[in-house]
MIRO-690648 format. One record per residue (C-alpha): x, y, z; residue in three letters; residue number from 1. Coordinates in Angstrom, 3 decimals, always signed. Example, Ala and Ser with C-alpha at 12.3 -4.5 7.8 and 13.67 -1.06 7.14 Angstrom:
REM MIRO-690648
((+12.300; -4.500; +7.800); "ALA"; 1)
((+13.670; -1.060; +7.140); "SER"; 2)
***
This chain:
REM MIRO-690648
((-11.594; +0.281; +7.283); "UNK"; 1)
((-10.983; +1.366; +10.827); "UNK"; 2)
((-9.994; -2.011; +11.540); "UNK"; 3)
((-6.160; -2.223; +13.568); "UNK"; 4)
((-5.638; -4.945; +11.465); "UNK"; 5)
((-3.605; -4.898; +7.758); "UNK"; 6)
((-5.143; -4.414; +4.176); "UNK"; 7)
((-2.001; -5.948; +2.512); "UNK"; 8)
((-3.806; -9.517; +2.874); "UNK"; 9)
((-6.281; -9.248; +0.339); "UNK"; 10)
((-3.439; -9.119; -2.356); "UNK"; 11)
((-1.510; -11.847; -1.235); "UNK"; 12)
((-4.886; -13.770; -1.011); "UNK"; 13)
((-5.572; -12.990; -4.634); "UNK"; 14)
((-2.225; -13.819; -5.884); "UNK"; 15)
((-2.017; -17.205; -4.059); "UNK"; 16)
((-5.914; -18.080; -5.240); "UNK"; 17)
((-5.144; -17.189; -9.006); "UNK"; 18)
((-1.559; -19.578; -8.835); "UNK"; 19)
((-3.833; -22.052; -7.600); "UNK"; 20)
((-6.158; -22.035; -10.167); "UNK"; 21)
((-3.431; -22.085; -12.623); "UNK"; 22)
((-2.137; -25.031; -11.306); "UNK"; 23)
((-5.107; -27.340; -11.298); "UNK"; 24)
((-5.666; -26.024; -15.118); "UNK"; 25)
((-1.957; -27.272; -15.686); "UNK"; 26)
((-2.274; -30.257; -13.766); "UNK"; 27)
((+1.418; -29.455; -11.874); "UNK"; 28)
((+2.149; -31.734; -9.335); "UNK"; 29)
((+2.609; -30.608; -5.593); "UNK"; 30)
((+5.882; -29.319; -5.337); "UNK"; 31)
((+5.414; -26.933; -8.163); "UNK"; 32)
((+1.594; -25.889; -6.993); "UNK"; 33)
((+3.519; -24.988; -3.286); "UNK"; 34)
((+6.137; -23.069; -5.331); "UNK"; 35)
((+3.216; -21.433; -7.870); "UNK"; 36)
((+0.790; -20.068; -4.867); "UNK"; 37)
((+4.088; -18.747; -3.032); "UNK"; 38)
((+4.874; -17.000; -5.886); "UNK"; 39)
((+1.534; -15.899; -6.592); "UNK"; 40)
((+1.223; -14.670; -3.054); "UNK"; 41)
((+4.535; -12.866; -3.277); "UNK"; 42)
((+3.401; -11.464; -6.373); "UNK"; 43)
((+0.505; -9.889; -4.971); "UNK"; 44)
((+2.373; -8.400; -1.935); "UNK"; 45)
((+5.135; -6.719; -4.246); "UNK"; 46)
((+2.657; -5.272; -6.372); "UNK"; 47)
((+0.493; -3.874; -3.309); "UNK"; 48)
((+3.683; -2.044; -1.875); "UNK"; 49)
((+6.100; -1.781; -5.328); "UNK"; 50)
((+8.645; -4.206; -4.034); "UNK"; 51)
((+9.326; -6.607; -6.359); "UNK"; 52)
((+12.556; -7.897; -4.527); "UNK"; 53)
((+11.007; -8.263; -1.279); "UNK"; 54)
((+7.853; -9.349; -2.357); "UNK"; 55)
((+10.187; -12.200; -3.987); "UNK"; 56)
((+12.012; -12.732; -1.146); "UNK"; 57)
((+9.197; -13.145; +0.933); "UNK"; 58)
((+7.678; -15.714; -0.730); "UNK"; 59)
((+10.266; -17.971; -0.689); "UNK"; 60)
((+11.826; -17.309; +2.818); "UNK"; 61)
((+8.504; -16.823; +4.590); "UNK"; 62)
((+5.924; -18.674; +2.700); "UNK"; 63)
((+8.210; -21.314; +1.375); "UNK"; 64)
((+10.484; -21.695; +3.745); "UNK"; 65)
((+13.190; -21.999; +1.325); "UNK"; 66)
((+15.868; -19.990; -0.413); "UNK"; 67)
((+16.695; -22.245; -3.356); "UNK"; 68)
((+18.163; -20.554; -6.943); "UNK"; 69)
((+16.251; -23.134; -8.377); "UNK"; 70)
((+13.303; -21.753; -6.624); "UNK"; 71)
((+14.567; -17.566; -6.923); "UNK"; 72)
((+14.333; -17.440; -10.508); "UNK"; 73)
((+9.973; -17.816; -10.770); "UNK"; 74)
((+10.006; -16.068; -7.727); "UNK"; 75)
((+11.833; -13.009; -9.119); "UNK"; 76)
((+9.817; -12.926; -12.075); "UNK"; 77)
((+6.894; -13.067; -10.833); "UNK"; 78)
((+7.126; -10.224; -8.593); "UNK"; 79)
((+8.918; -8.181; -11.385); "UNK"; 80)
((+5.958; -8.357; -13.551); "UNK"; 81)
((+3.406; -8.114; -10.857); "UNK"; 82)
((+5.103; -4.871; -10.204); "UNK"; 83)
((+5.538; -3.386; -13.164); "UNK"; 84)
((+1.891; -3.782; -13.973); "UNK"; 85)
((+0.734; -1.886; -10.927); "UNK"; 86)
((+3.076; +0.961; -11.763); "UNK"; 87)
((+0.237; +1.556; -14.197); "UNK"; 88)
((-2.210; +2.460; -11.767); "UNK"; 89)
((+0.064; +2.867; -8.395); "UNK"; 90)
((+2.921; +5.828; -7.908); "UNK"; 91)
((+6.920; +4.471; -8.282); "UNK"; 92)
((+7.264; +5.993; -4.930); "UNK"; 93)
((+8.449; +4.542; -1.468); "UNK"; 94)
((+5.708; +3.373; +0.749); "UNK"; 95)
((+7.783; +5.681; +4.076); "UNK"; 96)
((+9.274; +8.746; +3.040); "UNK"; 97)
((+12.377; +8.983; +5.393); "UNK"; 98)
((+15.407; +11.495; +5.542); "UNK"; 99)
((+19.021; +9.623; +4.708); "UNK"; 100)
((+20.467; +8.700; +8.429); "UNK"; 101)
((+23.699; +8.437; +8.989); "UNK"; 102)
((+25.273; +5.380; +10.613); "UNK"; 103)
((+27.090; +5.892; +14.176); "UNK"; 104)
((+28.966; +3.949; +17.087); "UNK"; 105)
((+26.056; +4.741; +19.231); "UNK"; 106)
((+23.274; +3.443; +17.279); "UNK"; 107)
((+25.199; +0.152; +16.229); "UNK"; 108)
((+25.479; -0.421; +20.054); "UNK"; 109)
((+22.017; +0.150; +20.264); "UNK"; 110)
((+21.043; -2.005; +18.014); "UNK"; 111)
((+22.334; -5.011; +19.403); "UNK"; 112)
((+20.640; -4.189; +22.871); "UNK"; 113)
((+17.671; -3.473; +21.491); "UNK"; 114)
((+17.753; -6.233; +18.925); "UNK"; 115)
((+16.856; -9.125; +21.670); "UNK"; 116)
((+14.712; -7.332; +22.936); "UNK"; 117)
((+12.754; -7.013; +20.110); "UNK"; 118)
((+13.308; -11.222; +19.606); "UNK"; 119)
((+11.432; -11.262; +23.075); "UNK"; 120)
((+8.564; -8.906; +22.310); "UNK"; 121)
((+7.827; -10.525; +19.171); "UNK"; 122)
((+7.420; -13.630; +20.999); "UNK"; 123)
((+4.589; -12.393; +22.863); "UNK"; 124)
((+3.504; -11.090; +19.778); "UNK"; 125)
((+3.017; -14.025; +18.116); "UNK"; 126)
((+1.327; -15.976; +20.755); "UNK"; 127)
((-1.191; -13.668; +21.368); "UNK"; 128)
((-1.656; -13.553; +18.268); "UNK"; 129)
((-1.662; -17.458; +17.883); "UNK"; 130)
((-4.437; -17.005; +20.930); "UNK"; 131)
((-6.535; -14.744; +19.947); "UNK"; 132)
((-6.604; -16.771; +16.376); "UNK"; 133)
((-7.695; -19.674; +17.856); "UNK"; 134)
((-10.382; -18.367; +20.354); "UNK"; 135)
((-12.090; -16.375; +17.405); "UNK"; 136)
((-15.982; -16.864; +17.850); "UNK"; 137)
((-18.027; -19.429; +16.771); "UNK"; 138)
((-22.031; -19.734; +15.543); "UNK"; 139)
((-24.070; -16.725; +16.274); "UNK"; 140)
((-21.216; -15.106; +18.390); "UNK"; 141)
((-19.674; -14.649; +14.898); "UNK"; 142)
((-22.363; -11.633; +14.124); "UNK"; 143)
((-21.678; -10.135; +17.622); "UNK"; 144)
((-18.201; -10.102; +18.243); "UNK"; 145)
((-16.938; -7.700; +15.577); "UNK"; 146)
((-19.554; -5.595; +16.259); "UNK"; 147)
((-18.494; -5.027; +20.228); "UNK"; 148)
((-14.757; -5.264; +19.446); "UNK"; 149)
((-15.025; -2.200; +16.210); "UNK"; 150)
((-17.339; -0.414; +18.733); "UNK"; 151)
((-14.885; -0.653; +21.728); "UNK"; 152)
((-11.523; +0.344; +19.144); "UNK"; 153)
((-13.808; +2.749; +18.153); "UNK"; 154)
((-14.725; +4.671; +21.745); "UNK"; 155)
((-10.605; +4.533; +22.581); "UNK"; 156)
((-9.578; +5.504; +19.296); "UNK"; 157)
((-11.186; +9.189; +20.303); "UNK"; 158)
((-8.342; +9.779; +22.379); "UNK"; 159)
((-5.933; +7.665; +20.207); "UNK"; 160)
((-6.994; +8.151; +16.388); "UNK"; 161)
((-3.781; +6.546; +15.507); "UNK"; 162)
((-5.051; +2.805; +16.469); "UNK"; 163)
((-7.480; +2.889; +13.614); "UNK"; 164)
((-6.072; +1.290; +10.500); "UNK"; 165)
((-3.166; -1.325; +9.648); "UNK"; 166)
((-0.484; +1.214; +11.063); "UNK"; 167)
((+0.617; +3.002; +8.404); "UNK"; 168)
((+0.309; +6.317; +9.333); "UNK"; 169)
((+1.765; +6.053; +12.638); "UNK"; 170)
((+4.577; +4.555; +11.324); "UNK"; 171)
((+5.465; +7.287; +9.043); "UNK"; 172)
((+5.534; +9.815; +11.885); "UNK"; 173)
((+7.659; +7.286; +14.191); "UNK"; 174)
((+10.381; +6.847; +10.853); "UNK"; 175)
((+9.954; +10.919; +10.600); "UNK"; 176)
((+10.417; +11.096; +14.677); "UNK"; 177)
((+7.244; +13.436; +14.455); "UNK"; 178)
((+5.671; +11.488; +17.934); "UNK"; 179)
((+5.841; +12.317; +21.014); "UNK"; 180)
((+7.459; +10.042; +23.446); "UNK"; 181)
((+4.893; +9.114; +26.041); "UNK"; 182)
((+2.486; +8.538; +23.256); "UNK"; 183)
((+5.093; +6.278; +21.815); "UNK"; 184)
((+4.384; +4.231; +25.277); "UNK"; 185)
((+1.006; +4.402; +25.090); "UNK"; 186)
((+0.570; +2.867; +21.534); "UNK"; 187)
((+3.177; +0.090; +22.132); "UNK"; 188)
((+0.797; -1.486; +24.275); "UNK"; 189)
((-2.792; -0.217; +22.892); "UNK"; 190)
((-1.852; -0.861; +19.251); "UNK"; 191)
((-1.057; -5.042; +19.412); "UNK"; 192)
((-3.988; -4.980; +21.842); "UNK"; 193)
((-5.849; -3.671; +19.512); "UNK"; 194)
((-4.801; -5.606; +16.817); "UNK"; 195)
((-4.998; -9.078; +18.639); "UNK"; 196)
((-8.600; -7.907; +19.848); "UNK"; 197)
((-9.750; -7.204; +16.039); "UNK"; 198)
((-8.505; -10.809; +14.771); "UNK"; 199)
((-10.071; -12.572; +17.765); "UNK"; 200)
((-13.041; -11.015; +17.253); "UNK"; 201)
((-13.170; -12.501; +13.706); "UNK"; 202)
((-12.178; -9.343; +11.619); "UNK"; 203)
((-10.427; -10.132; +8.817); "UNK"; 204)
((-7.258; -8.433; +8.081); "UNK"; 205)
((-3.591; -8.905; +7.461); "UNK"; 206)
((-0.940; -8.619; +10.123); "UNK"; 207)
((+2.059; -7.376; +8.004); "UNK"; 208)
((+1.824; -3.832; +8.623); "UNK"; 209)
((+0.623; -3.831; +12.066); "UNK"; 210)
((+3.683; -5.843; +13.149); "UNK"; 211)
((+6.003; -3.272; +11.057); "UNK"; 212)
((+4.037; -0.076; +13.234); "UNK"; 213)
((+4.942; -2.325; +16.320); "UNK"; 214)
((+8.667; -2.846; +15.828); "UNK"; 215)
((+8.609; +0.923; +14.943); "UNK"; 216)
((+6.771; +2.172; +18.325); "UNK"; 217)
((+9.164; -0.445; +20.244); "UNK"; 218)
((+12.160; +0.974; +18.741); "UNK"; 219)
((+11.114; +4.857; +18.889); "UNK"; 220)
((+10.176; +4.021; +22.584); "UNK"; 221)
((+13.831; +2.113; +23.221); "UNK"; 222)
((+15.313; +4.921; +20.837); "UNK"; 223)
((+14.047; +7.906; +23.400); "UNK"; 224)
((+15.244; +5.790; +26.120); "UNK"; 225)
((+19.016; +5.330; +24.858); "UNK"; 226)
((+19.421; +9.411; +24.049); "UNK"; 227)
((+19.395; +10.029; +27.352); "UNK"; 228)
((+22.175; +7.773; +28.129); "UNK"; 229)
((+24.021; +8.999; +24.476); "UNK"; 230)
((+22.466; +11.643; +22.535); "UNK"; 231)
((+22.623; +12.774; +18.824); "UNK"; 232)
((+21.194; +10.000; +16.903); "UNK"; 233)
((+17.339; +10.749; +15.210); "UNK"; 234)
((+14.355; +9.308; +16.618); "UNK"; 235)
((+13.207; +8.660; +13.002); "UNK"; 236)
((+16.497; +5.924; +12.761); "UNK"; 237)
((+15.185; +3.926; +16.123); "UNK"; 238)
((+11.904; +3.291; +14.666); "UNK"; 239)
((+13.042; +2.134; +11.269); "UNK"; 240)
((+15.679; -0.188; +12.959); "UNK"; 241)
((+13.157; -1.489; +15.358); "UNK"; 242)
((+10.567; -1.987; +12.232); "UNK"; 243)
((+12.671; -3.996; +10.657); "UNK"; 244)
((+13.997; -6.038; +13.811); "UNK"; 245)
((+10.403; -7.330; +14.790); "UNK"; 246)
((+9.275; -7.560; +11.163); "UNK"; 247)
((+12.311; -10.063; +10.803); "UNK"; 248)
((+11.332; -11.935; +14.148); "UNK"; 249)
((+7.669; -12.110; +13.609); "UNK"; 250)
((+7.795; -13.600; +10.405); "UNK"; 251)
((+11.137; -15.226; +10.868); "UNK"; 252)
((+12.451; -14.031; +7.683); "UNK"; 253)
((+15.549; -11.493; +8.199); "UNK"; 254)
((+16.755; -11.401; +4.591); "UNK"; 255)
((+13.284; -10.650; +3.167); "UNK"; 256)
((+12.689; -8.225; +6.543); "UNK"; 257)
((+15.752; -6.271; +5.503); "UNK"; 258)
((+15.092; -5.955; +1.572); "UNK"; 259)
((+11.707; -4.391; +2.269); "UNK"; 260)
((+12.747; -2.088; +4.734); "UNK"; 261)
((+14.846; -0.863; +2.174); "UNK"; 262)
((+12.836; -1.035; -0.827); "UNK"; 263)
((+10.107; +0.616; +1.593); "UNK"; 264)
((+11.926; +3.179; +2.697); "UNK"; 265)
((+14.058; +3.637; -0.742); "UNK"; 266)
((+17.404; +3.431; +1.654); "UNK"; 267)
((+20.328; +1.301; +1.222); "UNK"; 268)
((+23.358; +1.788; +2.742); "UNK"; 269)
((+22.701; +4.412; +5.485); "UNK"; 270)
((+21.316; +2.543; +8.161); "UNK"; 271)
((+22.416; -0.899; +6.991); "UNK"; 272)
((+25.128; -1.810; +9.982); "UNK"; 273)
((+22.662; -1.129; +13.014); "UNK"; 274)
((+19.580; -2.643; +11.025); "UNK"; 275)
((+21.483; -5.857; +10.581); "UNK"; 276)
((+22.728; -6.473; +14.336); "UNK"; 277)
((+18.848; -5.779; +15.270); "UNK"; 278)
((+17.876; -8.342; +12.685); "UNK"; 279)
((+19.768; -10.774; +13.250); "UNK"; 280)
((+20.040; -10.682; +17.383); "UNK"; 281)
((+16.044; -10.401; +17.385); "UNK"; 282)
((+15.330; -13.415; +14.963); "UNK"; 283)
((+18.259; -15.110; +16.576); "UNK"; 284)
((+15.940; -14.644; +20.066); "UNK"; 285)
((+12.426; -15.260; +18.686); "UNK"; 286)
((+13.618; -18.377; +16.696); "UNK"; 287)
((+15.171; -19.905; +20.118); "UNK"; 288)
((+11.937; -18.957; +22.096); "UNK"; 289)
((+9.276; -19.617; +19.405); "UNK"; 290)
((+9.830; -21.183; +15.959); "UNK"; 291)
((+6.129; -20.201; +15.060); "UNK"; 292)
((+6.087; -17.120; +12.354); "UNK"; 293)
((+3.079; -15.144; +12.873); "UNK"; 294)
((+1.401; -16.844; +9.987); "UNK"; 295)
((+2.611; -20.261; +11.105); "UNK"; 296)
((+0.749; -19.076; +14.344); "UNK"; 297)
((-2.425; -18.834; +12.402); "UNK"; 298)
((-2.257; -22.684; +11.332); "UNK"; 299)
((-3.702; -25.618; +12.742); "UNK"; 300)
((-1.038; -28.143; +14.036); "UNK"; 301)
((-2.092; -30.134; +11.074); "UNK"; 302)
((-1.293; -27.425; +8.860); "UNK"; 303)
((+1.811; -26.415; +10.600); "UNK"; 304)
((+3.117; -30.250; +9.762); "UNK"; 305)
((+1.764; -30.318; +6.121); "UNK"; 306)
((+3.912; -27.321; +5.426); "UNK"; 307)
((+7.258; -28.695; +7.529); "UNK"; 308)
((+7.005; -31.356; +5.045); "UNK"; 309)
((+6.515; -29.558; +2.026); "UNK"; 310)
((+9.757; -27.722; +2.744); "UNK"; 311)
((+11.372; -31.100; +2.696); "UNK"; 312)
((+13.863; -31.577; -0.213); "UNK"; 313)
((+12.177; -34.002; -2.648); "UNK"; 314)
((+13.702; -37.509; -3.177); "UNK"; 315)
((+16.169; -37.688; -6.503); "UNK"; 316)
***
């Protein structure tokens, strides 16, 4: 469990495995299996984090590729009622508690400086992420590797507890603007290290969370930075704009990025200006640089052209 690495995987995983199933029981043809583990994979996300929007959203704009009514409509629903049955067992609440900020001239400006650089240091995100994917061990190294890399995370995480786990906790504090500058610094660059050493190793884990704890210690770390030029805005309102920014960019998806900040956070309208310009300058950026998500990272180049074509529009 100490693993830098996400736990939001295993649902996605589940959802996408049961779709399949389904679909080799109904015999649908490949277009509709594609659309059926997207939304089962979606499913399983919204229900992990109560987000049935986002987890809709994300299925079709990150794992499909595609934002289609004709494809919105299963999408929805299958998120709704994924959702609904894990408010049987899981709390209604927001995953981040956060206070309601209030929009300003100086954080909009912000945002769109910030916003590329967040496009940029997603980037290197994803390629070292594509990297250490790649290089993971092989044979007997595969019984050795985890083993040194938890044991290593393990020795530095006595003087940083907060790289153990997919992120969540730190982020909360950065959102709250409860740490401390120079450790702000110091996890920027120990946390994706961390992160990319775990899934090299061969740990598995999901990245979703870990990338949303990064864009929050990048913006907190920009944020701390720009109050000394123009005080008065919150820490907390940094990190959540700089969450969503490299959450957009990393899985080059800003309209599902934005809904589940939102439904995350249980916010609408009071940071919604500056969160956009970050959004869309950073994906803008990334996209240029590197049209790899960070799960398109993860594929083969086979892979990678198997799903290019599937998000081809099928002949009439």
């Amino acid at each position: 469990m100490g693993a830098s690495l996400g736990r939001e995987g295993a649902p996605k995983q589940a959802g996408a495995v049961i779709a399949n199933a389904l679909s080799d029981r109904a015999g649908l043809v490949a277009e509709q299996r594609r659309l059926l583990v997207a939304c089962g994979a979606g499913a399983g996300m919204a229900a992990a984090y109560g987000v049935p929007l986002g987890g809709a959203l994300f299925a079709l704009e990150v794992l499909r590729g595609v934002l289609a009514l004709r494809l919105v409509l299963p999408a929805l629903l299958a998120s709704l009622i994924a959702t609904a049955v894990s408010w049987v067992a899981l709390p209604d609440t927001p995953t981040y508690l956060i206070p309601a900020f209030a929009g300003s001239a100086s954080v909009a400006l912000w945002a769109l400086l910030a916003g590329p650089v967040a496009g940029l240091v997603s980037v290197v995100y994803v390629r070292s992420i594509a990297w250490a994917d790649r290089n993971r061990p092989k044979g007997w190294q595969r019984l050795v590797a985890p083993t040194l890399a938890l044991g290593l995370l393990g020795v530095v995480s006595i003087g940083f507890p907060q790289l153990l786990g997919n992120g969540q906790d730190v982020t909360q504090l950065a959102f709250s603007g409860e740490v401390a500058p120079v450790l702000l610094l110091v996890l920027l660059v120990l946390k994706p290290a961390a992160t990319a050493m775990c899934l090299g190793s061969g740990t598995p884990g999901g990245l979703f969370t870990p990338s949303l704890a990064l864009g929050a210690l990048l913006g907190g770390v920009l944020g701390h930075a720009w109050s000394w030029l123009w005080p008065g805005v919150p820490p907390g309102l940094f990190a959540v704009v700089g969450a969503a920014s490299v959450l957009a960019a990393t899985t080059q998806g800003p309209i599902s990025a934005t809904v589940l900040i939102m439904e995350l956070t249980g916010r609408d309208r009071s940071f919604i200006v500056p969160l956009l310009l970050a959004v869309v300058t950073a994906t803008l950026v990334s996209r240029t640089i590197e049209p790899r998500s960070i799960y398109d990272a993860r594929l083969t180049d086979a892979e990678i052209a198997a799903r290019l074509k599937s998000r081809e529009p099928s002949p009439k």
